[in-house]
Z-matrix of the N, CA and C atoms (Angstrom, degrees):
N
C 1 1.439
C 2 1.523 1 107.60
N 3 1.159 2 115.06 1 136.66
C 4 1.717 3 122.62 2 177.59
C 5 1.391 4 102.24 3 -133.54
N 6 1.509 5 97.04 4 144.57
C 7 1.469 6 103.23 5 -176.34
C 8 2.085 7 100.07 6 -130.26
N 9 1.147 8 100.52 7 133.33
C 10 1.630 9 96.15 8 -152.51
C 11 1.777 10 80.58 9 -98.47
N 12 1.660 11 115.32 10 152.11
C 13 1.398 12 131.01 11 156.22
C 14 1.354 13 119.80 12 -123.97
N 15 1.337 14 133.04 13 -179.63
C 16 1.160 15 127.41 14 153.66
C 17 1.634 16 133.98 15 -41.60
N 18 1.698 17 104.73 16 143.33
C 19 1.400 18 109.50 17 -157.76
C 20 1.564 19 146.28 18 30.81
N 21 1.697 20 92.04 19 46.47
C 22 1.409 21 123.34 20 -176.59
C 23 1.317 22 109.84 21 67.96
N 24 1.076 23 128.35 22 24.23
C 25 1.559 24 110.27 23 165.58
C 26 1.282 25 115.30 24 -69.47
N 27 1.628 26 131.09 25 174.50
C 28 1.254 27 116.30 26 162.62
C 29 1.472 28 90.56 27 -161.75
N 30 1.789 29 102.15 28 -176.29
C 31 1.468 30 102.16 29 175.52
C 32 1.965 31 90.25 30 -146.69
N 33 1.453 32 96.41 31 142.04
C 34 1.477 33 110.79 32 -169.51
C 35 1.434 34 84.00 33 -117.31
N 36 1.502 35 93.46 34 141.59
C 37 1.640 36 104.00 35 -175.09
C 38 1.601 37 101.98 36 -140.70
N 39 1.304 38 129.36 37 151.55
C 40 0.815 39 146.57 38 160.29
C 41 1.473 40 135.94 39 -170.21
N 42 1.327 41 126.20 40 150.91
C 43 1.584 42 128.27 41 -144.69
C 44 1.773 43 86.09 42 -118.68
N 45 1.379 44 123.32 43 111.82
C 46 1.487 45 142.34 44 156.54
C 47 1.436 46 119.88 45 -55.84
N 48 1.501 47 94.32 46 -44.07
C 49 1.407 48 89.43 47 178.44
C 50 1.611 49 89.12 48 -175.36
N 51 1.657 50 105.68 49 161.48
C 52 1.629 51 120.69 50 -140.26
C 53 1.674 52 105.73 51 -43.14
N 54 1.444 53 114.50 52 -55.19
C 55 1.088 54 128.54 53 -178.11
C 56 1.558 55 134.04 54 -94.47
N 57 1.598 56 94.54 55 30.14
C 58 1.557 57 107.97 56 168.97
C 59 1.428 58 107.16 57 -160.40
N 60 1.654 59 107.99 58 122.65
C 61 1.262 60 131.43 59 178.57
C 62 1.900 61 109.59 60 -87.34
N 63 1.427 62 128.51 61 142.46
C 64 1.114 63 111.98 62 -159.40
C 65 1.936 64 80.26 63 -129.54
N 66 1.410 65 111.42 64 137.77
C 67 1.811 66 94.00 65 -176.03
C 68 1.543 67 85.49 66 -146.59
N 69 1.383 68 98.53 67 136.84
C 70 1.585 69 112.77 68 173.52
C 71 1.217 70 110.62 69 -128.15
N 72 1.051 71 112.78 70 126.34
C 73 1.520 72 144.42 71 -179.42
C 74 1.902 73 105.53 72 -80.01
N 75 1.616 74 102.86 73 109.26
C 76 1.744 75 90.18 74 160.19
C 77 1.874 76 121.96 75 -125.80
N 78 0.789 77 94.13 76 145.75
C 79 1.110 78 91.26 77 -179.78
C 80 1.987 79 113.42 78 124.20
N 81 1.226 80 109.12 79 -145.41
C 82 1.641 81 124.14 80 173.09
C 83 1.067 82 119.39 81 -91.00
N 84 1.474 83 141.37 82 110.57
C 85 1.310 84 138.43 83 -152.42
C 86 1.589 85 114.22 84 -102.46
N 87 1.053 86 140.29 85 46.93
C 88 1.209 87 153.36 86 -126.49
C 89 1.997 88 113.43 87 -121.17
N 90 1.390 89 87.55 88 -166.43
C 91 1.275 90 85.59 89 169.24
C 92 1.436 91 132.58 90 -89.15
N 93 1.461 92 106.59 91 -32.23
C 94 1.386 93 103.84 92 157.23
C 95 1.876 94 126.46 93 -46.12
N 96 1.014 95 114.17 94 -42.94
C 97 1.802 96 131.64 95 -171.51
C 98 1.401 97 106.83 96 -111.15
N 99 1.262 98 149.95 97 -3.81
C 100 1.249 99 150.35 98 -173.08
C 101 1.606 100 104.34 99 -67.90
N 102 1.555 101 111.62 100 -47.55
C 103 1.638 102 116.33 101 150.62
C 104 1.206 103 154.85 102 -40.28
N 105 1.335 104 105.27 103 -26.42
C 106 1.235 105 128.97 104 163.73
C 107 1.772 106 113.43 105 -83.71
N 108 1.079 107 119.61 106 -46.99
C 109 1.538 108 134.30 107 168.63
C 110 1.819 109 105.08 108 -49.76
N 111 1.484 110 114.11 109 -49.94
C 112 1.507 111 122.53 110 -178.65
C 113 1.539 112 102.81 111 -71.17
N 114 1.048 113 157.12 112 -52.11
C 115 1.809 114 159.15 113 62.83
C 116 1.453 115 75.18 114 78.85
N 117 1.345 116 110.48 115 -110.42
C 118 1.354 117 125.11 116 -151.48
C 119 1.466 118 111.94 117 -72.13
N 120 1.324 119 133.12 118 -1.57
C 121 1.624 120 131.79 119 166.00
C 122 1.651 121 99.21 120 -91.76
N 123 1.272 122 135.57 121 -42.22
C 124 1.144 123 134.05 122 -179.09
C 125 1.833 124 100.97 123 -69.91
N 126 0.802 125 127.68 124 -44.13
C 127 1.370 126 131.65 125 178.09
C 128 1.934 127 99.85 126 -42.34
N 129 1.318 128 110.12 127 -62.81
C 130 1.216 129 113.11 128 -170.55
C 131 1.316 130 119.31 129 -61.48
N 132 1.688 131 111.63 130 -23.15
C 133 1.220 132 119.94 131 -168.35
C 134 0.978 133 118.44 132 -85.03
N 135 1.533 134 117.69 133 -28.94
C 136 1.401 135 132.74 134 150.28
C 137 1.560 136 129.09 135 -38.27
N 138 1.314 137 96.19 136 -36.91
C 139 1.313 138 115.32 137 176.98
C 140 1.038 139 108.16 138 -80.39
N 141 1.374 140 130.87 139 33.01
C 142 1.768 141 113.03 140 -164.47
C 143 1.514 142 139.51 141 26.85
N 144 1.299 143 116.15 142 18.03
C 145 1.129 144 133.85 143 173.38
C 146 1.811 145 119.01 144 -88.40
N 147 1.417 146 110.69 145 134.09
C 148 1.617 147 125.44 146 173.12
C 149 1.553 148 95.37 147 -75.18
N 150 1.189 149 98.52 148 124.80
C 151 1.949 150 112.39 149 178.66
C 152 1.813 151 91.78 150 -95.96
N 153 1.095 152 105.11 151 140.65
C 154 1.674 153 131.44 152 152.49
C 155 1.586 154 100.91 153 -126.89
N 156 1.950 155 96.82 154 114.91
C 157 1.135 156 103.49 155 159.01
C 158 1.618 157 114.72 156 -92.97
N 159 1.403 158 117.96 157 163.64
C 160 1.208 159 116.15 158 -171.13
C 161 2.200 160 90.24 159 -131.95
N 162 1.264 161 107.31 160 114.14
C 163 1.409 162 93.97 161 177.27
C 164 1.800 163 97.22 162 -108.14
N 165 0.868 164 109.07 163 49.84
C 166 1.924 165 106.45 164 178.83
C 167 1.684 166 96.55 165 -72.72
N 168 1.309 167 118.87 166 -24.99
C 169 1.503 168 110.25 167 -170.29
C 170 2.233 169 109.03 168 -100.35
N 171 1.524 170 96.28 169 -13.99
C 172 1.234 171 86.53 170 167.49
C 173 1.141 172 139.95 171 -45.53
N 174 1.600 173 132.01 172 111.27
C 175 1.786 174 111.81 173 172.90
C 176 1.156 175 136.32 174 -75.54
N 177 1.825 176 101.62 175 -28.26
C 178 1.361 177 107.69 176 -171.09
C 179 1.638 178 97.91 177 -136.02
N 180 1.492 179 125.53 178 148.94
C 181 1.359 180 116.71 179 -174.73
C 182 2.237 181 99.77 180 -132.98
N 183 1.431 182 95.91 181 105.80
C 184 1.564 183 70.21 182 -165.97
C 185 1.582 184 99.12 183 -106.27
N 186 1.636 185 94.59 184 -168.22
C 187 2.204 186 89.99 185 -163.75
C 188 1.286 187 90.08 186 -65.42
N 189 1.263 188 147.63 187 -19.22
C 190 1.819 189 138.57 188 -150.55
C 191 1.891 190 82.13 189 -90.72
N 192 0.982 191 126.95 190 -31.44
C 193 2.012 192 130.75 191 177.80
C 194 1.731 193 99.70 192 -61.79
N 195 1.729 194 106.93 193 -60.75
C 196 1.586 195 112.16 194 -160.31
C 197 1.589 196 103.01 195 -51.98
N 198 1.378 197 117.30 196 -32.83
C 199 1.268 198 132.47 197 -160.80
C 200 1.414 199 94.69 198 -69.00
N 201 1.107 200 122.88 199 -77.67
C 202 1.400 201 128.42 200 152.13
C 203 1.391 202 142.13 201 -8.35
N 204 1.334 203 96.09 202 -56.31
C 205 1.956 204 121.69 203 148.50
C 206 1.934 205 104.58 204 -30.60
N 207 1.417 206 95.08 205 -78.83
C 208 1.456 207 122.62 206 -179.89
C 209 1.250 208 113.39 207 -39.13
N 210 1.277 209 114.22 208 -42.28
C 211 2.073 210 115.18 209 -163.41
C 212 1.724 211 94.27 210 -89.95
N 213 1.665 212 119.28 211 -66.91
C 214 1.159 213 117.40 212 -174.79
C 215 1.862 214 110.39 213 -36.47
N 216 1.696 215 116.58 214 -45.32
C 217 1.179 216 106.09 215 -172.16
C 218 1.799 217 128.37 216 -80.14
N 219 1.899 218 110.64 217 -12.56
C 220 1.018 219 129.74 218 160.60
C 221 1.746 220 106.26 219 -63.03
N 222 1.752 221 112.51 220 -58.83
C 223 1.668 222 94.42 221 174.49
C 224 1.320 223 124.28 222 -63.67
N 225 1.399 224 134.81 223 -40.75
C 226 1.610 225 125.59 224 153.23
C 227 1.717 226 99.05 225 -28.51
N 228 1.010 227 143.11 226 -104.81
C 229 1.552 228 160.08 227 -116.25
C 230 2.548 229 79.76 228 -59.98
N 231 1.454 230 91.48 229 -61.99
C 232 1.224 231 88.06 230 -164.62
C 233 1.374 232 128.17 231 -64.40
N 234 1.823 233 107.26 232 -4.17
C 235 1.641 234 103.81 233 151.84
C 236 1.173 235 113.95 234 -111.19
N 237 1.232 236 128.00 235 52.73
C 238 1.632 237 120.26 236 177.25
C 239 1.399 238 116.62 237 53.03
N 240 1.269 239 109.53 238 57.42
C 241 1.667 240 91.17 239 170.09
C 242 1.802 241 78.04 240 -168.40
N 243 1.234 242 97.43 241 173.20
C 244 1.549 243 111.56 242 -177.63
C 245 1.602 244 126.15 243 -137.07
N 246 1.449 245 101.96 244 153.15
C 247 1.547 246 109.02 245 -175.40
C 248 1.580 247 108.96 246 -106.93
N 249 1.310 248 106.81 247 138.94
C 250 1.571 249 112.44 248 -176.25
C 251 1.393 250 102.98 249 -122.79
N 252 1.541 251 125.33 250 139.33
C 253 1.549 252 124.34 251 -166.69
C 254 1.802 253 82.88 252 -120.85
N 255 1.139 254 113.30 253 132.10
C 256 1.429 255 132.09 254 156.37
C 257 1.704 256 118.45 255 -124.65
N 258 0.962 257 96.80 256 166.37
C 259 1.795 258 114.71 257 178.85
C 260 1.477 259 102.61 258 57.38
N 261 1.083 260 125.94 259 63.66
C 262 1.936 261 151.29 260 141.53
C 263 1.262 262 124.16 261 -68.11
N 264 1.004 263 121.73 262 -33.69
C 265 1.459 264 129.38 263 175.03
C 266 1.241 265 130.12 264 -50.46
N 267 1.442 266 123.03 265 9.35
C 268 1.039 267 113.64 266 -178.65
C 269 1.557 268 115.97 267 -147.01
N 270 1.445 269 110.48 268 153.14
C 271 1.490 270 115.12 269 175.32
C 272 2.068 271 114.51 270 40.07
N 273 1.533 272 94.35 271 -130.12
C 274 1.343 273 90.81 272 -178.97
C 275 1.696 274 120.02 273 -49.20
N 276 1.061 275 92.68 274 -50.47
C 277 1.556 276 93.26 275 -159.06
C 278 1.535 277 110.17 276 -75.54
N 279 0.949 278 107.17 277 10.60
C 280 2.013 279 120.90 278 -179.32
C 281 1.925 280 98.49 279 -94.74
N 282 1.693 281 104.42 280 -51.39
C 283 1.326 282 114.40 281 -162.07
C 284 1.843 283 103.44 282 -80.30
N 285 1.284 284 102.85 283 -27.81
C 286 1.760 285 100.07 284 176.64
C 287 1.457 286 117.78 285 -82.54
N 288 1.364 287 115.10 286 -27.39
C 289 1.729 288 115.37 287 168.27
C 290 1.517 289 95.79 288 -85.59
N 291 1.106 290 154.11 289 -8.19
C 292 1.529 291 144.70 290 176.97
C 293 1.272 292 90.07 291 -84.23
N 294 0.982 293 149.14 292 -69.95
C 295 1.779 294 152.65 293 -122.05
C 296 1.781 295 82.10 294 -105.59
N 297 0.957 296 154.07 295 -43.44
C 298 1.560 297 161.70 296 -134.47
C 299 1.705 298 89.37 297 -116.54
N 300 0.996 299 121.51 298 -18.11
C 301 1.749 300 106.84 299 -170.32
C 302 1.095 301 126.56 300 77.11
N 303 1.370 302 108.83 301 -24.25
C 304 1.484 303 131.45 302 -168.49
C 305 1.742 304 109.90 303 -46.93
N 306 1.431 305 103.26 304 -37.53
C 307 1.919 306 100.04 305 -176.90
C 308 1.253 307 95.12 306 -63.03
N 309 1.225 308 138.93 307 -45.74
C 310 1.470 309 119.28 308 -168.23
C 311 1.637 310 106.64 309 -83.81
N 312 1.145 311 121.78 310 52.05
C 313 1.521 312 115.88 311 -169.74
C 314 1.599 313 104.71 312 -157.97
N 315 1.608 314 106.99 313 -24.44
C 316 1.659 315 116.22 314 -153.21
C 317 1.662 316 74.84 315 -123.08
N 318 1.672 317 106.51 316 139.45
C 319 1.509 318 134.88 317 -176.35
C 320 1.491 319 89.93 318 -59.47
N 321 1.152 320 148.26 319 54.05
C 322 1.934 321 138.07 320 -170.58
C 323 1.878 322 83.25 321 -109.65
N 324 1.340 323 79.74 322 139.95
C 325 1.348 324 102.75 323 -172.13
C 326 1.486 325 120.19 324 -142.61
N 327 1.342 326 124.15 325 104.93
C 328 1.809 327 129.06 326 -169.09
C 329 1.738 328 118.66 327 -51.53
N 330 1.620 329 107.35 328 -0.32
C 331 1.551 330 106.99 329 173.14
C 332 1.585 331 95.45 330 -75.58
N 333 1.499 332 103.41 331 167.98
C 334 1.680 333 125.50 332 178.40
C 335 1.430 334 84.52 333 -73.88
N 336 1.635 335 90.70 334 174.02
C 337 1.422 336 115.22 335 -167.99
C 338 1.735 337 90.40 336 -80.14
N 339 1.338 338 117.46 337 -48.05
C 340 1.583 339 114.03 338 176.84
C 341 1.240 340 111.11 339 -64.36
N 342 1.915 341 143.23 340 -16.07
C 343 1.497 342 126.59 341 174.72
C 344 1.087 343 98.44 342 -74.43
N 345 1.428 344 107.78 343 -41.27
C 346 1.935 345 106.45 344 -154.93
C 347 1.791 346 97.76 345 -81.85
N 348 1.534 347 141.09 346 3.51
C 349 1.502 348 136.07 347 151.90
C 350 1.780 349 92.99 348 -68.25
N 351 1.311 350 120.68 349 -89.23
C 352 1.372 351 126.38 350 174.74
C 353 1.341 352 109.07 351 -17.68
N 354 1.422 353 142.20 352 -56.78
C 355 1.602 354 115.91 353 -164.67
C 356 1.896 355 89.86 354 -85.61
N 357 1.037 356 130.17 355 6.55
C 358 1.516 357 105.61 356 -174.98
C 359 1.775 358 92.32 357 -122.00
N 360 1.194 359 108.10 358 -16.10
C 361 1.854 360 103.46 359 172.48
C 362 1.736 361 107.42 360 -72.59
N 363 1.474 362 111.52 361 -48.20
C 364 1.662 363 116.60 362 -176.35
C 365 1.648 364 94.63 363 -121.59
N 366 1.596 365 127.21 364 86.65
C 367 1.106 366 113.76 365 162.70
C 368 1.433 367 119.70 366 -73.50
N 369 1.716 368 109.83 367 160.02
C 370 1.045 369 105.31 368 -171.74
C 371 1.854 370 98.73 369 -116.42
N 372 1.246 371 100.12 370 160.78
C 373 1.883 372 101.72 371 -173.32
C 374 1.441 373 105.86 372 -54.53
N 375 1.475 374 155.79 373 144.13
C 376 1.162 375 157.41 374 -145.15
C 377 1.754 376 130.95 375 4.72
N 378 1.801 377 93.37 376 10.54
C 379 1.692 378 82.33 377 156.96
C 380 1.426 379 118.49 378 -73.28
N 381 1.300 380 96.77 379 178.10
C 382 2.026 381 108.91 380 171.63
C 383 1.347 382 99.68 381 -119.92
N 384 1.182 383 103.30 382 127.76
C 385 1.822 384 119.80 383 -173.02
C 386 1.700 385 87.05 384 -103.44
């Protein structure tokens, strides 16, 4: 499923398994589209579903996104369920959560976008999904 925004951004979503929604963000993550991204993580959360975002396709991540980062992962925490950020590693969006502090603050986690569905589809007693 893709949901198209302004200046081609979009967000591809899809559910792996019942209780985990997987949503990738492409494009510029900004203030224009940062709404649409909150849109579709609250959507899932509603659904009782653990979101794994995957930003491997993000280009640009700006503070009006981190902010965003921050709220989506406070509403996960405050209904029992959790958000996992994968595909950071690269370029912008590696150098703005490094310099921002933010990786040590934002649920980002070095498993693939498919480990980190698996530890939050079948958790295990003191792993970290």
């Amino acid at each position: 499923m893709t949901s198209p925004a302004p200046g081609g951004f979009e967000v591809r979503a899809h559910i792996p398994a019942p209780a985990v929604a997987v949503l990738r963000p492409e494009g510029e993550l900004d203030m224009v589209t940062a709404p649409e991204l909150v849109l579709r993580v609250e959507f899932h959360l509603d659904q009782q579903r653990h979101v794994v975002l995957d930003l491997r396709d993000v280009e640009l991540l700006t503070s009006n996104a981190l902010q965003v980062l921050l709220g989506v992962h406070d509403a996960a925490q405050r209904r029992g369920l959790r958000l996992r950020i994968t595909g950071t590693d690269h370029g912008a969006v590696a150098r703005v959560l490094a310099r921002t502090g933010l990786d040590a603050v934002l649920p980002i986690t070095g498993l693939s976008t498919e480990e980190a569905v698996a530890a939050l589809a079948h958790p295990r007693p003191g792993a970290r999904g």
